[in-house]
C-alpha positions as CSV (number, residue, x, y, z in Angstrom):
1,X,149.8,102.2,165.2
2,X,146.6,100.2,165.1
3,X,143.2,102.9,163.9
4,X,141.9,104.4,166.6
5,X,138.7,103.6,164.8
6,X,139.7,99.8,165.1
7,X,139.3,99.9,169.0
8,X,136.1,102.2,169.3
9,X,134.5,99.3,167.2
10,X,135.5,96.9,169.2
11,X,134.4,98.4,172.1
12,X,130.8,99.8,170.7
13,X,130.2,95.7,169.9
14,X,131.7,93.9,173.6
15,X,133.1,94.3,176.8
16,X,136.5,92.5,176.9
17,X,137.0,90.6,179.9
18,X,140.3,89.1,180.7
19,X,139.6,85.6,182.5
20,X,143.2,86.1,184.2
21,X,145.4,87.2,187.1
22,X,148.3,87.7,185.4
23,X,150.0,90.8,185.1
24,X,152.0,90.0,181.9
25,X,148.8,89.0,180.3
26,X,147.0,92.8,181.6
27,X,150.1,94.5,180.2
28,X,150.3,92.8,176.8
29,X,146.5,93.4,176.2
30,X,146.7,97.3,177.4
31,X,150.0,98.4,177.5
32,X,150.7,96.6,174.0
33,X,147.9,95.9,172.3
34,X,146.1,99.1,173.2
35,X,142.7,98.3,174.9
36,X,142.2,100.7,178.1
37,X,138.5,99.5,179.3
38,X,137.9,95.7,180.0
39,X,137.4,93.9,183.3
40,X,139.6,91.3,184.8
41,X,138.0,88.1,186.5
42,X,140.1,85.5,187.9
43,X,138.8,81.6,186.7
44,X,138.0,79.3,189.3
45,X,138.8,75.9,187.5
46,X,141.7,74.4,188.9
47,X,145.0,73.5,186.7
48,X,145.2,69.9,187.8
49,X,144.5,68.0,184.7
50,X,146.3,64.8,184.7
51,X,150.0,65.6,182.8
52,X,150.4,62.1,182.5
53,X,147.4,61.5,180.4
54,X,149.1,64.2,177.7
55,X,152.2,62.6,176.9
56,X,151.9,62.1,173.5
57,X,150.0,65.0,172.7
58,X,151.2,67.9,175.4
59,X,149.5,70.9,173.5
60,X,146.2,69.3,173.9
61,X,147.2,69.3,177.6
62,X,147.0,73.0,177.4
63,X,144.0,73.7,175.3
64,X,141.9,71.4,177.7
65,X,143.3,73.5,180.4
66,X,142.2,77.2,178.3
67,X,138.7,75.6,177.6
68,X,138.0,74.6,180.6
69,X,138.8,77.5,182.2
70,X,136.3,79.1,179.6
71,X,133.7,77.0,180.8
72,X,134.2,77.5,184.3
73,X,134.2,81.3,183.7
74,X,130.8,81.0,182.3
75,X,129.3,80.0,185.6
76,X,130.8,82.9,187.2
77,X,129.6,85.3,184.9
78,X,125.9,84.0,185.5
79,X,126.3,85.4,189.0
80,X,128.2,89.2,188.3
81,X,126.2,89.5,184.8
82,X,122.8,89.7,185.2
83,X,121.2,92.6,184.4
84,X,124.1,93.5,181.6
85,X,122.7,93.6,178.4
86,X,126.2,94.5,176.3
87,X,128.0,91.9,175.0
88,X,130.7,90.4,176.8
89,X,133.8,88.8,174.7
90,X,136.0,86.8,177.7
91,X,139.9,85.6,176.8
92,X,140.6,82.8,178.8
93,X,144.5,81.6,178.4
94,X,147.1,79.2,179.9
95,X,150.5,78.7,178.9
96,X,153.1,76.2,179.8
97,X,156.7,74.6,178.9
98,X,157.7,71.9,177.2
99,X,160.5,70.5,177.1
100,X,162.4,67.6,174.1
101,X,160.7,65.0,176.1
102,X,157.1,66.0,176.1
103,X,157.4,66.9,179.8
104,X,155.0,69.8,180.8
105,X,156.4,72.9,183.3
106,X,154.3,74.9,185.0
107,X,154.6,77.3,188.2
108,X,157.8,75.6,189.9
109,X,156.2,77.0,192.8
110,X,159.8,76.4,194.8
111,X,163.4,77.0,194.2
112,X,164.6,74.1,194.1
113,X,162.0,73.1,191.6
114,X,163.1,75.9,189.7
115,X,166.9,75.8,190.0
116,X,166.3,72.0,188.8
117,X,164.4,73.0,186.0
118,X,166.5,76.0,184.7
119,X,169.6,73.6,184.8
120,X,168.0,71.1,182.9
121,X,166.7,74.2,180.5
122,X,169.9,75.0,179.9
123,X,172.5,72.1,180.5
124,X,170.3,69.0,179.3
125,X,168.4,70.2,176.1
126,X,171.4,68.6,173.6
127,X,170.5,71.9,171.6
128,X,166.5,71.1,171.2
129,X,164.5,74.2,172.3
130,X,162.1,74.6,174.2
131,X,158.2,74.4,173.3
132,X,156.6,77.3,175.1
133,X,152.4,76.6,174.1
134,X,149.8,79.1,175.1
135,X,146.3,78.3,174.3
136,X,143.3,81.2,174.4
137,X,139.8,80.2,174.5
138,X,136.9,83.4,173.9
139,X,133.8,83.1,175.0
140,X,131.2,85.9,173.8
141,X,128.3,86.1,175.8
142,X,125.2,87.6,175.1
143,X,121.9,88.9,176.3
144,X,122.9,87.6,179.8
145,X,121.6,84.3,180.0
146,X,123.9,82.8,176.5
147,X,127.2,82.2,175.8
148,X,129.2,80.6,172.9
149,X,133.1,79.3,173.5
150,X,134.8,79.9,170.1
151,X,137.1,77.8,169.1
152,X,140.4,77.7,171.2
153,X,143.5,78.5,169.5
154,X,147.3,77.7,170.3
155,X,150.6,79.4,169.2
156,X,153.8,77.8,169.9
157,X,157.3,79.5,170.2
158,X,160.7,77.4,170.3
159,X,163.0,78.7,173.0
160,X,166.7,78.3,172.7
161,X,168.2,78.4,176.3
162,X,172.0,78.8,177.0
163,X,174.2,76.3,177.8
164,X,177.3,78.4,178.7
165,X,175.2,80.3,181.7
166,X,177.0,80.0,184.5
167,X,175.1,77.9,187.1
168,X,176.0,80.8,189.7
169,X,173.5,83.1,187.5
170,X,171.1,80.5,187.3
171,X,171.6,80.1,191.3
172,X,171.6,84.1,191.6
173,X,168.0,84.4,189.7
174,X,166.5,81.7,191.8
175,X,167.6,83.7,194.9
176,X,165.8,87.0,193.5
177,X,162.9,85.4,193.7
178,X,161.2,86.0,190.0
179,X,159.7,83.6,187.8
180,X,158.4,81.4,190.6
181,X,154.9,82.0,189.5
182,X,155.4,81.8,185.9
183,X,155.1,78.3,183.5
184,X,158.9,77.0,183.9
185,X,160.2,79.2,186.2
186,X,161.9,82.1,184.3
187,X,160.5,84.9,181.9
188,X,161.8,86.0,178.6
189,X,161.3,89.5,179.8
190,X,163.4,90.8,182.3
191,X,166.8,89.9,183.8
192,X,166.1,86.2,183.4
193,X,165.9,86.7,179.8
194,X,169.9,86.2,179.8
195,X,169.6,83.1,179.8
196,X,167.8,82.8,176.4
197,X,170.0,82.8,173.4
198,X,167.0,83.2,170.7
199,X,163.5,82.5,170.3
200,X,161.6,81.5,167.1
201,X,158.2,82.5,167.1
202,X,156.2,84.8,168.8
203,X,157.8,87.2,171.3
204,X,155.0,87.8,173.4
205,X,153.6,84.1,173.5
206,X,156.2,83.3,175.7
207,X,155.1,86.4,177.7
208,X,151.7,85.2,178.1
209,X,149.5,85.9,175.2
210,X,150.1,85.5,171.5
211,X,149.4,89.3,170.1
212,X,149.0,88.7,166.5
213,X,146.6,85.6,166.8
214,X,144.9,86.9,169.8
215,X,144.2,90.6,168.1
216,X,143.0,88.8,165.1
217,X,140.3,86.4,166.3
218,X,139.5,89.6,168.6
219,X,138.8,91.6,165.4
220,X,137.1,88.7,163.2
221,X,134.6,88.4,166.1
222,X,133.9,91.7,166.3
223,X,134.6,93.4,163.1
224,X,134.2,91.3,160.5
């Protein structure tokens, strides 16, 4: 267990603000790593980079997409900030899939996206794992009317997927409904995570933050 006296430091220096709507990334930052006050703001910047512009270099794909994110954050924190004079410290993330072939997944968004992708998750890899990237960008923000972004940060995690899964499990998840909204289609939490075999790397990367890296550049920021 992290010192109590850890947090209240934190917390007498910034507000945390989590630039996200996901609820894997809320759990891991309360739930796991402990913080019970910050806000949550959704970004407006749109994930529509070009993929095909990335395809020798598909982490930077992903760290464009977590800064600029960041910088779009900014612009709404001009508007719900003013008159605040604590220091805000703002995690913007995004996380994606990639597969042997430098191909990027994100939100299938549709079974049959999905089922396609889990199948060639699991039946096409020829034993390569997957690449499962999630970028954070902080931005610390202070007197109101300033802002720095730090330096954005990646972890990666190789995902093993089975090959032996039946396809009628694959089919039967895809039915269910869950992972639709999540990079790839499935989650390594959860019911879906039967059709991992092992991971190497960081557990909750794959969830949707990295927890050591993250906590760390947290605590240099603030406590160092």
């Amino acid at each position: 267990m992290i010192d109590k006296n850890v947090f209240e430091q934190i917390n007498d220096k910034v507000d945390l603000i989590l630039a996200s709507s996901s609820p894997r990334r809320y759990e891991i930052l309360h739930d796991v790593m402990g913080f019970r006050d910050f806000k949550v703001m959704k970004p407006s910047f749109e994930e529509n980079l070009d993929k095909a512009l990335y395809k020798d270099d598909p982490i930077k794909y992903v760290r464009d997409t977590s800064r600029y994110k960041a910088q779009g954050i900014v612009q709404d924190l001009k508007v719900q900030l003013q008159g605040s004079n604590k220091d805000k410290l703002v995690i913007c993330a995004d996380t994606v899939v990639i597969d042997k072939d430098n191909i990027i997944y994100e939100k299938p968004g549709r079974e049959d996206v999905q089922l396609k992708n889990l199948q060639k998750f699991c039946y096409q890899s020829d034993g390569n794992p997957l690449r499962v990237a999630t970028a954070v960008t902080l931005v610390r923000w202070t007197n109101c009317n300033h802002y720095k972004l730090l330096e954005t940060f990646h972890e990666i995690t190789e995902v093993y997927c089975d090959s032996q899964i039946p396809l009628s499990l694959l089919k039967h998840y895809v039915a269910s409904g869950d992972g639709l909204a999540v990079a790839g289609g499935f989650k390594i939490q959860g019911i879906s995570g039967i059709i991992i075999k092992r991971i190497n790397g960081d557990y909750y990367n794959v969830v949707g933050l990295p927890l050591n890296h993250l906590f760390q550049a947290i605590y240099q920021e603030c406590c160092s």
